[in-house]
N, C-alpha and C positions, 0 to 999 in steps of 0.2 A: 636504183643504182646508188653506189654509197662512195664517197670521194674520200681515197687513201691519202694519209702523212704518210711516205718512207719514213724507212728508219736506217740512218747511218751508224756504220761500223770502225772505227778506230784501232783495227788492228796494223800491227810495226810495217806489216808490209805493202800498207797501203799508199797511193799517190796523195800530192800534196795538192795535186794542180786539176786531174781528170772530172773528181765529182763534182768539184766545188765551178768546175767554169761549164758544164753542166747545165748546172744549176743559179748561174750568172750571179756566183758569188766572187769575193777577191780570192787571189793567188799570191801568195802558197795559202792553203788554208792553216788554221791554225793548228790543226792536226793531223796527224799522216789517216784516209778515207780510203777503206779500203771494200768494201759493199754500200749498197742502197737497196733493201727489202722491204720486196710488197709481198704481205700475205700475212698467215695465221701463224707462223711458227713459236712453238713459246718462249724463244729468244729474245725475239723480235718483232710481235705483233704488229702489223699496222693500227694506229690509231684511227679512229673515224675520224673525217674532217669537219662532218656536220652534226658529231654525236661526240663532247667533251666527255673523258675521264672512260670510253666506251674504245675495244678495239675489235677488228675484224674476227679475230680470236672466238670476243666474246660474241659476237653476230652469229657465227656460225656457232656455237655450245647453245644460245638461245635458241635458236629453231633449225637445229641439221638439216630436214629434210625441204625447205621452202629454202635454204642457204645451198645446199647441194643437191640438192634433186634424191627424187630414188634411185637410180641407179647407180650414183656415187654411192649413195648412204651406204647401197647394197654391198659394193664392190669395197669402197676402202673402210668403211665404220665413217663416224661422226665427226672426221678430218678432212679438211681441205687439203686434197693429195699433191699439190705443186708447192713452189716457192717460186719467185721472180726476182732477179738480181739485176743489179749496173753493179760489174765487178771490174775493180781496178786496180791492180798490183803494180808498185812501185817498182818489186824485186817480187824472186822467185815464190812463190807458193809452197808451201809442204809438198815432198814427193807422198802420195797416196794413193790408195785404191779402198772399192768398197764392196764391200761383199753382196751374194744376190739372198737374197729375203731366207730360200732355205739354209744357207747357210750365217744366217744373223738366227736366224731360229734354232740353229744346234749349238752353237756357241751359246745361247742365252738359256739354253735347258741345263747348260753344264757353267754359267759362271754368271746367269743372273744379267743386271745391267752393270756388270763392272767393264767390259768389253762394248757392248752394243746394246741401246736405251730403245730399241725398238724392234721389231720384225721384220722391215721394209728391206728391198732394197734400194740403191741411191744413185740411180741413173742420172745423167745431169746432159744438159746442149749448152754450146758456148757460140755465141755469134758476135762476130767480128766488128765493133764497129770503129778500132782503126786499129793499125797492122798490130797484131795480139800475138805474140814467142810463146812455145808451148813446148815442152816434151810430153808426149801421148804416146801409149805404146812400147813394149818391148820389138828391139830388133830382133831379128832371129839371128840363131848362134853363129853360120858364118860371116853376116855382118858383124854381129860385135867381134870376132875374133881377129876381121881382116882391121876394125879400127884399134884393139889393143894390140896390135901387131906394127900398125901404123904407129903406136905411140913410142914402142919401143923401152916398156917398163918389166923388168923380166919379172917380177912379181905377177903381174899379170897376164903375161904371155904365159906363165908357167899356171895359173889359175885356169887361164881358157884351154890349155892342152889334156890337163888332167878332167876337166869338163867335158869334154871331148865324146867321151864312151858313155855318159849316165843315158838312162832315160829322156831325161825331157833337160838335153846340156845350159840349153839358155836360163832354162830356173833354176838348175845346178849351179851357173855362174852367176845368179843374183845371189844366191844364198851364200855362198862362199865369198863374196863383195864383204856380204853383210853380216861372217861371223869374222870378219878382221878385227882381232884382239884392239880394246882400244887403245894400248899402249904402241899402238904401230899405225894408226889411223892419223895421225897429223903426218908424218914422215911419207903416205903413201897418197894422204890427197897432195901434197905439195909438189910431191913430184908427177898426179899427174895435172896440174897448174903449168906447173915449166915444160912439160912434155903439150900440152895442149896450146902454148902460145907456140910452139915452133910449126905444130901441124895449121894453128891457123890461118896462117896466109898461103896455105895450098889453093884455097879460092874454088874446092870440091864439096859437094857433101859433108866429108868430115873435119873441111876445114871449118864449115859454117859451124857445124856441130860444136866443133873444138872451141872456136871464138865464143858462140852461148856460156859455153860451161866456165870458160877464164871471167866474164863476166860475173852471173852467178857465184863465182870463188868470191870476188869483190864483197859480197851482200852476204856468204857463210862463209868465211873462212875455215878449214879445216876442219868441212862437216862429211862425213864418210858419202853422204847424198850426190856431194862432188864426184865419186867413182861410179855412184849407182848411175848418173847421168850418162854415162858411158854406153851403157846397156840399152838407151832410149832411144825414139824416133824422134828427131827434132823437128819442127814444122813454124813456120810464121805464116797465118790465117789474115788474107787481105781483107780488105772492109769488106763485107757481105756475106763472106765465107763463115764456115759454121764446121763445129767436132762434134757429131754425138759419141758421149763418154757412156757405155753401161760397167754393169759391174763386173770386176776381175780386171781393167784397164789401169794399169799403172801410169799415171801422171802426174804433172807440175805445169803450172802454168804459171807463167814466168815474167813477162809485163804486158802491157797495155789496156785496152780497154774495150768491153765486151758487154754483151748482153746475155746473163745466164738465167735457165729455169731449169731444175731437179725435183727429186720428190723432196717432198717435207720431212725429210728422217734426218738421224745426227751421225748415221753408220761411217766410219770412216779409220780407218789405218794408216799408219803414218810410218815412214822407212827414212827419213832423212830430210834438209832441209827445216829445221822448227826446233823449237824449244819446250814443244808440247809433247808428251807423251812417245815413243816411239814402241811399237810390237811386235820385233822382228817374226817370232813363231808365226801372229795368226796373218800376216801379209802373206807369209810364204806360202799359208795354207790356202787363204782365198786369190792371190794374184793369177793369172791366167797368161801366161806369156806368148802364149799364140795369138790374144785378144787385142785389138787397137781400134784406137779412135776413128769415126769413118765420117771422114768430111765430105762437105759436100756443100751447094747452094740450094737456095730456095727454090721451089720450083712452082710454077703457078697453077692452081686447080680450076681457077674459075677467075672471071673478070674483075679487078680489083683486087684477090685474096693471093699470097704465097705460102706456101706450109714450107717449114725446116721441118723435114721429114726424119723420125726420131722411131729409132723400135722401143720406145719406152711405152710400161700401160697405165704411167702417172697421170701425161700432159702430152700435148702437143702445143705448138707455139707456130703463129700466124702473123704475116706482116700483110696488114690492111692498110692501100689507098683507094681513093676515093677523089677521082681527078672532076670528072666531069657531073656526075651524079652518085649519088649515095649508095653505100654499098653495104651490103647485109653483115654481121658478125657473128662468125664463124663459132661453134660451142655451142647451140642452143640448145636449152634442156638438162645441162649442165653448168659447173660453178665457173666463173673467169675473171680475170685481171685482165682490161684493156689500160696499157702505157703509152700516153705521148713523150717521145723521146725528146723531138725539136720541134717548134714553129706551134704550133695549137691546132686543137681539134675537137669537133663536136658530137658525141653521141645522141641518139635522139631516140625513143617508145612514144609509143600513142601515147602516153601520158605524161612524159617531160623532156627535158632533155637537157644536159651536162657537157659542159664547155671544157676541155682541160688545156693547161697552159705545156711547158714547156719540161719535162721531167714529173709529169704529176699522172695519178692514176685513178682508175677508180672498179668496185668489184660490181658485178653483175654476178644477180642471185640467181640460183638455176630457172626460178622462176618466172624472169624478166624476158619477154615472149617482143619477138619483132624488133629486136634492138641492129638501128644502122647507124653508121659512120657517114656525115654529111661531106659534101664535096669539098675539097681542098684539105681534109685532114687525113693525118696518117698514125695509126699504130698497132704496137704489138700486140698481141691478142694471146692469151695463154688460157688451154680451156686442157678438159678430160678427154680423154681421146672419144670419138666415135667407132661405128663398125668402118671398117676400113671401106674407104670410098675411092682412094687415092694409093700410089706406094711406098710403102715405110721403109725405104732404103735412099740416101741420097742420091742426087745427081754425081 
């Protein structure tokens, strides 16, 4: 087993307070932390803890198939197919979605990696571990109509009527959101800012909604993303709770602090919210507006183990305790990230065994055969899916 450094992230929208007390540093930190990545990504590689100037990266490029097994090697090539986050937003996240693998594979026949640096698609789970704001999900079109009707902005009452007869009205009404001239886009998120403070204190659904987005207004000011919010399912995910996001799901995730694992790709499209890059065309093409995030909790399969049950065929993700005697870990035969979040915990093989503290991790090679979690500790366990043993839909 090989004991991971994270690697922390300093993007604007990260928390000052979340990672760093964590990791029982002072507060504020001195820079807004916005991830902590365990894994092989070429962003971000984990450094080895016991192997200076050497990262998990290069661990697995050294010897793929004892790093991943054959059946990974088989299935995804000579990549460790997950990533492992503590994600923490201050303020909102880019509104995005990401495309599924064939369609990252047609767009790169025809534009190379100017659009999308890989083939994959980029499935992703988010688990809760304190109340986490999110928008996931498109409404469907008589919900958003009955909330721009609520709002009472005729621009948009007059967008959602003309929407009305297309096809598929709810995409009609993202799209036409999203070709608002930009010389009309500050005048139209503003007004609906003042139109969403007055529906906020309804104390309904779209008050809650409405209160979210005058928020978010606070952290973008007169960013078009503001109206797209309109169109979204808004949800706050309690400790426990979990969103599996696949692709074609339009979302933002908005504050607090979570536990994520996705596939190792960069695929992603951006519609608002951000200072990065925005696609209006290829969102419209890959977003799926009938598609939403499908929460759920853990469910337990066996004594000591939970699975967040995920239709992804990157990873699955396991919360392992181990109360009274030692409990086996989930993944064998394949490559894994076991995380102690809080408190410490020991992993143990016939042949050693590995203490981790508080926020610390370490990777188990597909190799590493009989590997358990000794009594009193707890963690997350991120492995390659097996054949299905259990149900991949949540609770």
């Amino acid at each position: 087993m090989d004991r991971l450094h994270p690697v922390v992230f300093n993007d604007a929208w990260g928390s000052r307070v979340s990672i760093a007390s964590l990791r029982g540093l002072s507060i504020p930190s001195p820079q807004r932390e916005s991830e902590l990545w365990m894994g092989a990504h070429e962003e971000g590689p984990s450094p080895l803890a016991d192997r200076p100037g050497q990262t998990l990266a290069d661990l697995v490029a050294a010897d793929p198939q004892q790093a991943l097994g054959e059946a990974a090697l088989d299935r995804y090539g000579p990549r460790l197919p997950f990533l492992l986050k503590v994600l923490a937003p201050g303020k909102a996240i880019s509104i995005q979605a990401h495309p599924t693998a064939e369609q990252a594979v047609t767009e790169r026949s025809r534009t190379a990696d100017t659009v999308y640096g890989d083939d994959w698609a980029k499935p992703e789970l988010l688990v809760a571990l304190a109340p986490f704001e999110v928008f996931v999900g498109m409404r469907d079109y008589p919900h958003s109509s009955e909330f721009l009707d609520r709002l009472g902005i005729a621009r948009l009452t007059a967008l959602a009527h003309r929407c009305a007869s297309a096809q598929e009205p709810a995409h009609a009404l993202l799209a036409a959101v999203l070709a608002t001239p930009l010389s009309e886009r500050v005048a139209l998120t503003r007004d609906v800012v003042a139109a969403c403070v007055r529906v906020e204190e309804s104390g309904d659904e779209f008050g809650d909604a409405a209160a979210a987005i005058v928020r978010v207004a606070e952290e973008h000011p007169d960013d078009i993303g503001i109206v797209v919010l309109l169109l979204m399912n808004h949800r706050v995910l309690q400790p426990g709770e979990y969103i599996d996001v696949a692709a074609g799901v339009l979302h933002s995730y908005v504050r607090g602090l979570g536990i994520e694992v996705l596939a190792n790709s960069d695929n992603v499209v951006r519609a608002g919210l951000t200072s990065k890059p925005v696609n209006v065309p290829e969102l419209l093409r890959i977003v799926d507006p009938h598609a939403d995030g499908v929460a759920g909790r853990p469910q337990q399969v066996r004594p000591g183990v939970e699975v967040f049950a995920s239709a992804s065929d990157r990873f699955v993700l396991h919360r392992v305790r181990a109360v009274d005697s030692r409990v086996r870990l989930p993944g064998e035969g394949g490559p894994r990230i076991a995380f102690c979040l809080r408190g410490g915990a020991e992993l143990i093989t016939p042949d050693e065994q590995v203490r981790l503290g508080a926020v610390e991790s370490v990777f188990v090679r597909a190799t590493e055969r009989d590997v358990y979690l000794s009594p009193g500790g707890e963690v997350f366990a991120v492995s390659t899916p097996a054949p299905t043993a259990y149900p991949l839909s949540p609770a």
